[in-house]
PANUKOL-354640 format. One record per residue: residue in one letter; residue number from 1; x, y, z of N, C-alpha, C, O, CB in turn. Coordinates in Angstrom, 1 decimal, decimal comma, m for minus. Glycine has a CB too. Layout:
# residues N
> A  NUM  X  Y  Z  X  Y  Z  X  Y  Z  X  Y  Z  X  Y  Z
...
# end
This chain:
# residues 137
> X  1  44,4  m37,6  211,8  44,8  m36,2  211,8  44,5  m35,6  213,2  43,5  m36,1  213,8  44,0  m35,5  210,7
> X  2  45,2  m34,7  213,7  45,2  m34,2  215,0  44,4  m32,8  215,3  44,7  m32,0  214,4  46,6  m34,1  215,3
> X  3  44,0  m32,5  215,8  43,1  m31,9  216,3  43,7  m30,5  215,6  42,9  m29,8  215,0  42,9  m32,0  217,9
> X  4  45,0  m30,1  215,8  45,7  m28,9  215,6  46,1  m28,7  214,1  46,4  m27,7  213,5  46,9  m28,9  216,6
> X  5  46,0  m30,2  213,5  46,1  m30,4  211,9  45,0  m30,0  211,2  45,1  m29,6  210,1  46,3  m31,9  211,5
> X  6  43,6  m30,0  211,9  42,4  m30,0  211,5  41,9  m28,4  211,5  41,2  m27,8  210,7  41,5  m31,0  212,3
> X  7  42,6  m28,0  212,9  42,1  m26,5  213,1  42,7  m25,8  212,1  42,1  m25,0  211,5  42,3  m25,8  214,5
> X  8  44,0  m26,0  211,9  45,1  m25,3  211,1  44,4  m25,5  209,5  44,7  m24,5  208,7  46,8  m26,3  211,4
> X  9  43,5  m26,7  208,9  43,3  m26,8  207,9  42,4  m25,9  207,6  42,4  m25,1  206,6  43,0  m27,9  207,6
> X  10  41,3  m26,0  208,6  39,9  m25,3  208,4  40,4  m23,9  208,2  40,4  m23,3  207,2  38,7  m25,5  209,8
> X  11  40,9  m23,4  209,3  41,5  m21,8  209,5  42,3  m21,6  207,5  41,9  m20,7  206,8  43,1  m21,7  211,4
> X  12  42,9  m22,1  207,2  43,6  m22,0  205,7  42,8  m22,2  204,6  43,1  m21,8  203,4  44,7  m23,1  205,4
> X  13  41,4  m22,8  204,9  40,2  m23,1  204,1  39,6  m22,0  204,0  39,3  m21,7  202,9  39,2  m24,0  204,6
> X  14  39,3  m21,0  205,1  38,7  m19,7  205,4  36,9  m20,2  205,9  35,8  m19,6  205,9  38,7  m18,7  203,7
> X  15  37,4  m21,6  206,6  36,2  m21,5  207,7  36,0  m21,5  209,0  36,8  m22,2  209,6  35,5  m22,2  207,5
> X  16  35,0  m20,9  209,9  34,6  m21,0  211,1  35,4  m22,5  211,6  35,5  m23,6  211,1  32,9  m21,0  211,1
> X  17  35,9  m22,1  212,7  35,8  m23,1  213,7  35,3  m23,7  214,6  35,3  m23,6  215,9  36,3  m23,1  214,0
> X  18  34,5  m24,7  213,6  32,9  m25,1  214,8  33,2  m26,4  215,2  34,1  m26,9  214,5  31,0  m25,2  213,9
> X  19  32,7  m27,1  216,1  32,4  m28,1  216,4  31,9  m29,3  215,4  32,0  m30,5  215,7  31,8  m27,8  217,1
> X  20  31,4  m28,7  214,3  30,7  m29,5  213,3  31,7  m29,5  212,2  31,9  m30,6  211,7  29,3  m28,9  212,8
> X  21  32,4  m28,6  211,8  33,2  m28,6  210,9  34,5  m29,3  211,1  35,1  m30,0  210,3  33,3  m27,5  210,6
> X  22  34,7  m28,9  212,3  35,8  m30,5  213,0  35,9  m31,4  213,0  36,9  m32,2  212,9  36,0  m30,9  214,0
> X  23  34,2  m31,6  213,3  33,7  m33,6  213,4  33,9  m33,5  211,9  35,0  m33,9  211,5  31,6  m34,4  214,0
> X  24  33,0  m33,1  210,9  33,2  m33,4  209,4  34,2  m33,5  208,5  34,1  m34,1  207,4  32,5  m32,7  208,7
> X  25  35,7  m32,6  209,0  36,9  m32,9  208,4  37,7  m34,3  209,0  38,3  m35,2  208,4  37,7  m31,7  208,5
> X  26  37,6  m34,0  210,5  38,2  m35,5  210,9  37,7  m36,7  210,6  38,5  m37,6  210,6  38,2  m35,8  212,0
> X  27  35,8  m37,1  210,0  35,9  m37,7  209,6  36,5  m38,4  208,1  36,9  m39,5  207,9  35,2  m37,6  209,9
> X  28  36,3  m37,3  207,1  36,8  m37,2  205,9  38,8  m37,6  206,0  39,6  m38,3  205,4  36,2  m35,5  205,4
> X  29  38,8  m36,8  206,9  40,3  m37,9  206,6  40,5  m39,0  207,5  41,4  m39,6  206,9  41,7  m37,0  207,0
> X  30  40,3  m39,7  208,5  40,1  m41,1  208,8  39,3  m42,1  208,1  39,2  m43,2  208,7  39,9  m41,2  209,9
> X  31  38,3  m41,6  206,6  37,8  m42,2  206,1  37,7  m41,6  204,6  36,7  m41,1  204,1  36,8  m42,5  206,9
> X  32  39,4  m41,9  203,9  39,3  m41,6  202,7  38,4  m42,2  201,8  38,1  m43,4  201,9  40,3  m41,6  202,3
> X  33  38,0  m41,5  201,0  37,0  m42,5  199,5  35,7  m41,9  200,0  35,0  m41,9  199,0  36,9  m44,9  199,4
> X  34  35,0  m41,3  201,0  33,9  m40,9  201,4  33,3  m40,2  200,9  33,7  m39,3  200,3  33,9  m40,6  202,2
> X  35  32,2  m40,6  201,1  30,9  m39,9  200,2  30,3  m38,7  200,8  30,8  m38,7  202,0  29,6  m41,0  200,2
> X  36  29,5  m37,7  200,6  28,9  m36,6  201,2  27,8  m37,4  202,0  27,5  m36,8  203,0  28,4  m35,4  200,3
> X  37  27,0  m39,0  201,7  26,4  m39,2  202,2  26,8  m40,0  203,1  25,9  m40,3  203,9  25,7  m39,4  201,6
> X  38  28,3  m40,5  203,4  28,7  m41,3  204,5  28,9  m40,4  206,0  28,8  m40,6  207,2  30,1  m42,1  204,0
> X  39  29,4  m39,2  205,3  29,6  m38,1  206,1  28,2  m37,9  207,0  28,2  m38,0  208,2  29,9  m36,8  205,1
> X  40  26,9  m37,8  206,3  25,3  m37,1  206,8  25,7  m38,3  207,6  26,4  m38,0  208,6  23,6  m37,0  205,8
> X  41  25,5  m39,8  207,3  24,9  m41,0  208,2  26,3  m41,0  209,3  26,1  m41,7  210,3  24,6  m42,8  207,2
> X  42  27,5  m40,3  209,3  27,8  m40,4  210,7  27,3  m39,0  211,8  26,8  m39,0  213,0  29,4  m40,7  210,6
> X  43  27,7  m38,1  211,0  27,2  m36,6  212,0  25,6  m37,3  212,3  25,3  m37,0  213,4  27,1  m34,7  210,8
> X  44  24,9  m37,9  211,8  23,3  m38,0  212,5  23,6  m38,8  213,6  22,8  m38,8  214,5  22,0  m38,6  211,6
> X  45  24,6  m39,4  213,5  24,8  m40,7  215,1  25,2  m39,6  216,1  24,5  m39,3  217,1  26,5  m42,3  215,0
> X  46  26,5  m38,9  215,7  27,5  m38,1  216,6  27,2  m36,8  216,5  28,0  m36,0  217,1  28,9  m38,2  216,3
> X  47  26,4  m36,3  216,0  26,1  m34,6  215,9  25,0  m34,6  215,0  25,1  m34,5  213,8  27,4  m33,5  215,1
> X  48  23,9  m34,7  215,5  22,3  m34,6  214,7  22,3  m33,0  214,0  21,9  m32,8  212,9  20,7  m34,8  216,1
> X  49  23,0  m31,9  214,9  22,3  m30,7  214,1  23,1  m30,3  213,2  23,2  m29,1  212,9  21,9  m29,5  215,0
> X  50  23,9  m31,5  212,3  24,9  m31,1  211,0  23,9  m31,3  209,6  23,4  m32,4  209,3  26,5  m32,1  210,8
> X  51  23,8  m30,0  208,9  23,2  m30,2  208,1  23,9  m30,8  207,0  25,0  m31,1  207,1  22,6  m29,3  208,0
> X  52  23,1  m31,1  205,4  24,0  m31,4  204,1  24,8  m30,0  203,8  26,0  m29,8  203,3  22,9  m31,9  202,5
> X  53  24,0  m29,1  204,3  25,0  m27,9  203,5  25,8  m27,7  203,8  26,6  m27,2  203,0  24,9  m26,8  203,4
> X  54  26,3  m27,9  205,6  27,7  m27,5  206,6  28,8  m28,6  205,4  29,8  m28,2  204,8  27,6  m28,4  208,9
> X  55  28,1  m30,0  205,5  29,1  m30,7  205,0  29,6  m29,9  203,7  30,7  m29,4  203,7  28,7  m32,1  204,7
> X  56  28,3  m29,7  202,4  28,8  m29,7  200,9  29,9  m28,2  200,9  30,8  m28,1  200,1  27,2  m29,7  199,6
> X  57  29,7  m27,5  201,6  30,2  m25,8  202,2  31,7  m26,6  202,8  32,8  m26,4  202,2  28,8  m24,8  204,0
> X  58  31,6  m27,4  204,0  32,8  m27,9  204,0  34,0  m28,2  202,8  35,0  m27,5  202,5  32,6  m28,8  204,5
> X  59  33,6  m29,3  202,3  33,9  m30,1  201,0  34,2  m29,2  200,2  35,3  m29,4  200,0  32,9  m31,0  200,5
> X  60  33,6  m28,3  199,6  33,9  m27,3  198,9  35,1  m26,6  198,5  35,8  m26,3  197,5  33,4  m26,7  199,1
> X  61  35,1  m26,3  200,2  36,4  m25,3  200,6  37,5  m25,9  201,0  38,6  m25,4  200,9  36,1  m24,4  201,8
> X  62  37,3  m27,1  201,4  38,4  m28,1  201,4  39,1  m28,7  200,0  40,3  m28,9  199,9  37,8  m29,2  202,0
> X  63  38,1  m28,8  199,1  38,6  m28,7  197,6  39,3  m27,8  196,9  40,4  m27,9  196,2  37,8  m28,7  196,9
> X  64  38,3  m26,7  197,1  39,1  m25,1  197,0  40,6  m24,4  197,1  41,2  m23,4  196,7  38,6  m24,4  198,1
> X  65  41,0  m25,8  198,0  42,3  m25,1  198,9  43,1  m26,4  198,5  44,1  m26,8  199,0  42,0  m24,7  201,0
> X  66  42,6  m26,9  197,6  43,4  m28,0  197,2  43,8  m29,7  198,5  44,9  m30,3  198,6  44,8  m27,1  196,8
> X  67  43,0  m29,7  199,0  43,2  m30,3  200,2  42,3  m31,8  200,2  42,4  m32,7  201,0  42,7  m29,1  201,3
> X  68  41,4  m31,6  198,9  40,4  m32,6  198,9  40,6  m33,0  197,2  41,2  m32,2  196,6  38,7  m31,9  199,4
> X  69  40,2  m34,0  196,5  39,9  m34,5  195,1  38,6  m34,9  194,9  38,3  m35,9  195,5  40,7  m35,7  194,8
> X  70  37,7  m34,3  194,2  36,1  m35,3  194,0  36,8  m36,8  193,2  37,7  m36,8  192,4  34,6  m34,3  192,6
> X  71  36,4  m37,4  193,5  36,3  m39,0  192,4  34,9  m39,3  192,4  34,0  m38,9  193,2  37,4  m40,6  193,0
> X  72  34,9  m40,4  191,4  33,4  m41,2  191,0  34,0  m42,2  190,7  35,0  m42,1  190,0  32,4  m40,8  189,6
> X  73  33,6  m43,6  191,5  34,3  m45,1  191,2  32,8  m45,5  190,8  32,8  m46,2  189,7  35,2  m46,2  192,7
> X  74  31,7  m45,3  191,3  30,4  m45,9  190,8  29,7  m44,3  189,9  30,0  m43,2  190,1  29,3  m46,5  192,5
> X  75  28,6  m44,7  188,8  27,5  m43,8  188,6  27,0  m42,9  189,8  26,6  m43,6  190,8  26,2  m44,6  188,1
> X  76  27,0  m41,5  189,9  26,1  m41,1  190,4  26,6  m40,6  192,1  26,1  m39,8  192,8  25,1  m42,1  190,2
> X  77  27,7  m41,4  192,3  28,2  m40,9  193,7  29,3  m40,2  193,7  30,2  m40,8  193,1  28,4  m42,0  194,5
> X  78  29,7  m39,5  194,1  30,7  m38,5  193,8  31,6  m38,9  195,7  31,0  m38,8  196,7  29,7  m36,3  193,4
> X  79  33,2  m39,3  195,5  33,8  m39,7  197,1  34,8  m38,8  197,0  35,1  m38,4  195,9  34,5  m41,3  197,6
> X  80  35,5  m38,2  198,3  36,3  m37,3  198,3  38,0  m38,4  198,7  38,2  m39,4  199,4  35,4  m36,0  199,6
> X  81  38,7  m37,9  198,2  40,0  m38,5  198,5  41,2  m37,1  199,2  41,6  m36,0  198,9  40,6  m39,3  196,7
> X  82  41,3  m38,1  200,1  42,3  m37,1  201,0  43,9  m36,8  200,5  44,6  m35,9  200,9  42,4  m37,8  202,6
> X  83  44,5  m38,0  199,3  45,7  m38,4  198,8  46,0  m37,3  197,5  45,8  m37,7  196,4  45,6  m40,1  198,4
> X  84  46,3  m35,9  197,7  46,5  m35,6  196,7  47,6  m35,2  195,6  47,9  m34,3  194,8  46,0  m35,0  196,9
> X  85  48,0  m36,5  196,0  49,5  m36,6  195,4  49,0  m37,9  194,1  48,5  m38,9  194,5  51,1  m37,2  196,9
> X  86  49,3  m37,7  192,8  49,3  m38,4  191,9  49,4  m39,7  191,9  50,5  m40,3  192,1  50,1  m37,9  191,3
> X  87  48,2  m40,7  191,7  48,4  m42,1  192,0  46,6  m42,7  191,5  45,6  m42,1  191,9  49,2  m42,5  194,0
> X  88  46,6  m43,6  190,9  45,6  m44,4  190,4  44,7  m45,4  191,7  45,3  m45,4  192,8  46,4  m45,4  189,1
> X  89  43,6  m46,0  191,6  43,0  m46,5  192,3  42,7  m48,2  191,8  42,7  m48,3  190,6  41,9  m45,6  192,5
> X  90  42,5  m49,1  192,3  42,6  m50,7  192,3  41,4  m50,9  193,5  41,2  m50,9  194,7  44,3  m51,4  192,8
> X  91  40,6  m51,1  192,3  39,2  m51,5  193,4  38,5  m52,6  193,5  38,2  m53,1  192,4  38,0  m50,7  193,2
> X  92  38,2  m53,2  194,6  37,8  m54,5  194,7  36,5  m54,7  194,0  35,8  m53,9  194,5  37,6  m54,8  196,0
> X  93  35,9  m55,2  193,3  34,4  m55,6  192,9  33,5  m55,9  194,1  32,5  m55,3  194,5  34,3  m56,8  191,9
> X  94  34,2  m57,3  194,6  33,2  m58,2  195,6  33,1  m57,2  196,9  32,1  m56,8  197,2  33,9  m59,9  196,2
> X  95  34,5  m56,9  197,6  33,9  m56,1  198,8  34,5  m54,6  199,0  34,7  m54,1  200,1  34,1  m57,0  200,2
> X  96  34,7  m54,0  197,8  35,0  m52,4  197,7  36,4  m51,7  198,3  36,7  m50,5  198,3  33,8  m51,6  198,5
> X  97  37,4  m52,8  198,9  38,4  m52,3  199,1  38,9  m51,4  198,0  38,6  m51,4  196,8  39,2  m53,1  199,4
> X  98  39,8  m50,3  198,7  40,3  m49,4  197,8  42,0  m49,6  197,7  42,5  m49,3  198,8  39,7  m47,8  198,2
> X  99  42,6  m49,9  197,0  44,0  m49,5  197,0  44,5  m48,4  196,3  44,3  m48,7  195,2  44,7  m50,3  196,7
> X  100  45,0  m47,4  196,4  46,2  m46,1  196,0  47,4  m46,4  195,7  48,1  m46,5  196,7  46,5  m45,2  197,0
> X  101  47,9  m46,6  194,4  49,0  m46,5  194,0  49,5  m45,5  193,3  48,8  m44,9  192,4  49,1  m47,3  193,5
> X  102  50,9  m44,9  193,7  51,3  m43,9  193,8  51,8  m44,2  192,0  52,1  m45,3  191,6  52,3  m43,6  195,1
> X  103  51,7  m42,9  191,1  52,1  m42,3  189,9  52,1  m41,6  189,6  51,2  m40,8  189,8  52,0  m42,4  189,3
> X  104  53,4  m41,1  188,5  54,2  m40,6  188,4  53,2  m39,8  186,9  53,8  m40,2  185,9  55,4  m41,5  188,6
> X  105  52,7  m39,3  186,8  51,5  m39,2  185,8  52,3  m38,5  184,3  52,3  m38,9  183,2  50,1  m38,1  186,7
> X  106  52,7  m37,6  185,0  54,2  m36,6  184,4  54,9  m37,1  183,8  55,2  m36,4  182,8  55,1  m36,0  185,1
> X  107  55,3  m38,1  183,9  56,4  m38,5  183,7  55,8  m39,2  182,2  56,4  m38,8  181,2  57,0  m39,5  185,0
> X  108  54,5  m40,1  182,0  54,0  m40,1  180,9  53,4  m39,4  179,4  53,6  m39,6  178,2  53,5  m40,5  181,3
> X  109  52,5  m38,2  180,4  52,3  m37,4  179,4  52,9  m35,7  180,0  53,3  m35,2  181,1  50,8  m37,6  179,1
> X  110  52,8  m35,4  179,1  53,8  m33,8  179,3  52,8  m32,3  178,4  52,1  m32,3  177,4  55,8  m34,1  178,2
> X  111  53,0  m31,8  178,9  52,2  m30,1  178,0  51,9  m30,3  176,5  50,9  m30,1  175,9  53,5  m28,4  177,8
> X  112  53,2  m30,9  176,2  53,7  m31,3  174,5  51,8  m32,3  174,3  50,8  m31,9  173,9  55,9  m32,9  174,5
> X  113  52,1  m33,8  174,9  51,2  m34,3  174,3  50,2  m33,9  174,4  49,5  m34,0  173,5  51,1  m35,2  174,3
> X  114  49,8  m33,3  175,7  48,3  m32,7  175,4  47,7  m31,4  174,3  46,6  m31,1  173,7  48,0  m32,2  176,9
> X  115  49,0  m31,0  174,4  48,7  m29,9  173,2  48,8  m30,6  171,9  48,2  m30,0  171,1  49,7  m28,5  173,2
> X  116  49,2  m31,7  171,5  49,3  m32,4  169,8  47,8  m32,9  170,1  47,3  m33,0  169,0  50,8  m34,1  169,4
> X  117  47,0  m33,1  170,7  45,5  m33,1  171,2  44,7  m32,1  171,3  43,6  m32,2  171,7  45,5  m33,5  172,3
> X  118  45,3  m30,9  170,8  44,2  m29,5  171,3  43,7  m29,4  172,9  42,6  m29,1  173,3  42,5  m29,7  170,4
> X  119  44,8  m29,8  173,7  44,4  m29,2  174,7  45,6  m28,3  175,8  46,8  m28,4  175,5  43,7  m30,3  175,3
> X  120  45,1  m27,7  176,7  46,2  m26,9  177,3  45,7  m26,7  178,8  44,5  m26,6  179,0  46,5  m25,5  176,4
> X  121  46,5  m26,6  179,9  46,0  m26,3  181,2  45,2  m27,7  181,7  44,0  m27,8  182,0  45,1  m24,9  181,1
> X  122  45,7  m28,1  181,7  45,2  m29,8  182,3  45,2  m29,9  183,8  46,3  m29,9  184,3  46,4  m31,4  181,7
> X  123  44,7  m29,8  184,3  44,0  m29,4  186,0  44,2  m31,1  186,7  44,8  m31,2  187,8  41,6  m28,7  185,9
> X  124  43,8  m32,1  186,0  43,6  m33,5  186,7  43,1  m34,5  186,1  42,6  m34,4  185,0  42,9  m33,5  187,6
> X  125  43,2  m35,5  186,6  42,9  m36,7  185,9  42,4  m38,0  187,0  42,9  m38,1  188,1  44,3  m37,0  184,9
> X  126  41,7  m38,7  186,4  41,3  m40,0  187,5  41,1  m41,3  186,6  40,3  m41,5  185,7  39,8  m39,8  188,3
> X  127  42,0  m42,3  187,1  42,3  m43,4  186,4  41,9  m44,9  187,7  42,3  m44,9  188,9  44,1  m43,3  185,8
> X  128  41,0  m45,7  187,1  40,3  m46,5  188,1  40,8  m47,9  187,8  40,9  m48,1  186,6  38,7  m46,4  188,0
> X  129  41,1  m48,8  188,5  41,1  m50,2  187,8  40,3  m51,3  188,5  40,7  m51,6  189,6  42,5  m50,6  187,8
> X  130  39,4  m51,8  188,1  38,3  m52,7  189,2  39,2  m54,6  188,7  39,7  m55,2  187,9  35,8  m52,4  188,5
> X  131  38,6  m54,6  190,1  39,4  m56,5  190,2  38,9  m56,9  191,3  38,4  m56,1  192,1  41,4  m56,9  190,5
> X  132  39,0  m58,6  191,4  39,0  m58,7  192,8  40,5  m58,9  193,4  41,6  m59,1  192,8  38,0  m59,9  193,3
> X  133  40,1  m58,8  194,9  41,3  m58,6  195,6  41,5  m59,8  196,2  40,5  m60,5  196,5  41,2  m57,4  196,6
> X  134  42,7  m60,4  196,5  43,3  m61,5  197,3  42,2  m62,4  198,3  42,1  m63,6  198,4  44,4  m60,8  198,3
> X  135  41,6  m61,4  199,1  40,8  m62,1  200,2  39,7  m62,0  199,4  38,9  m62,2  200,3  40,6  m61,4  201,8
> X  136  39,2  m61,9  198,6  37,8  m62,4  198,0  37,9  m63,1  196,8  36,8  m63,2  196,2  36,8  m61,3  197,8
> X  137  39,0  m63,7  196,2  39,5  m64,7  195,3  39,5  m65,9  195,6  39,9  m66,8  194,8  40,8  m64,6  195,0
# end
């Protein structure tokens, strides 16, 4: 993502344009699937004075604006996905590759079936599939 992609995002987010919030979106999108804690352990190499809160304040507002997805592939760790166009995940076991396959989600279920379910206003969904992958077979 380009410098002018990033400012343009943050400015539509309704945040400051800092130096820190730059490094923390550019990382987040050259490193989809990222954790809030992969985020801390690089700003401490490349920008020590980023706190957790610049990030989670980031992340937030990046979500906010529809721009980010939380997912959980493990207990307990919450990764941000930059892809927010409809499509399931294929995850390696042995060494955590991630693959994104694009779907069509709609096309399966519709207003109809979720309401013969009691439900209405369906916001999202996350569908995981774990395997190993080619190079670790």
């Amino acid at each position: 993502m380009k410098d002018k992609d990033i400012k343009s995002l943050l400015k539509k987010s309704n945040l400051k344009l800092t130096p820190q919030r730059i490094e923390i979106t550019r990382f987040i999108f050259e490193h989809n699937h990222c954790s809030a804690s992969d985020i801390k352990e690089y700003t401490d190499k490349n920008l020590p004075s980023v706190s957790f809160s610049t990030i989670y304040l980031t992340l937030t507002k990046l979500m906010e604006t529809g721009n980010l997805i939380p997912i959980t592939f493990e207990p307990g760790v919450i990764r941000y996905d930059t892809n927010t166009y409809p499509h399931y995940h294929i995850i390696c076991i042995e060494c955590g590759r991630i693959e994104e396959v694009p779907i069509d989600i709609y096309e399966k279920f519709s207003d109809e079936e979720f309401k013969s379910h009691n439900f209405s206003d369906v916001e999202g969904f996350e569908i995981h599939f774990f395997g190993v992958c080619d190079e670790c077979t």
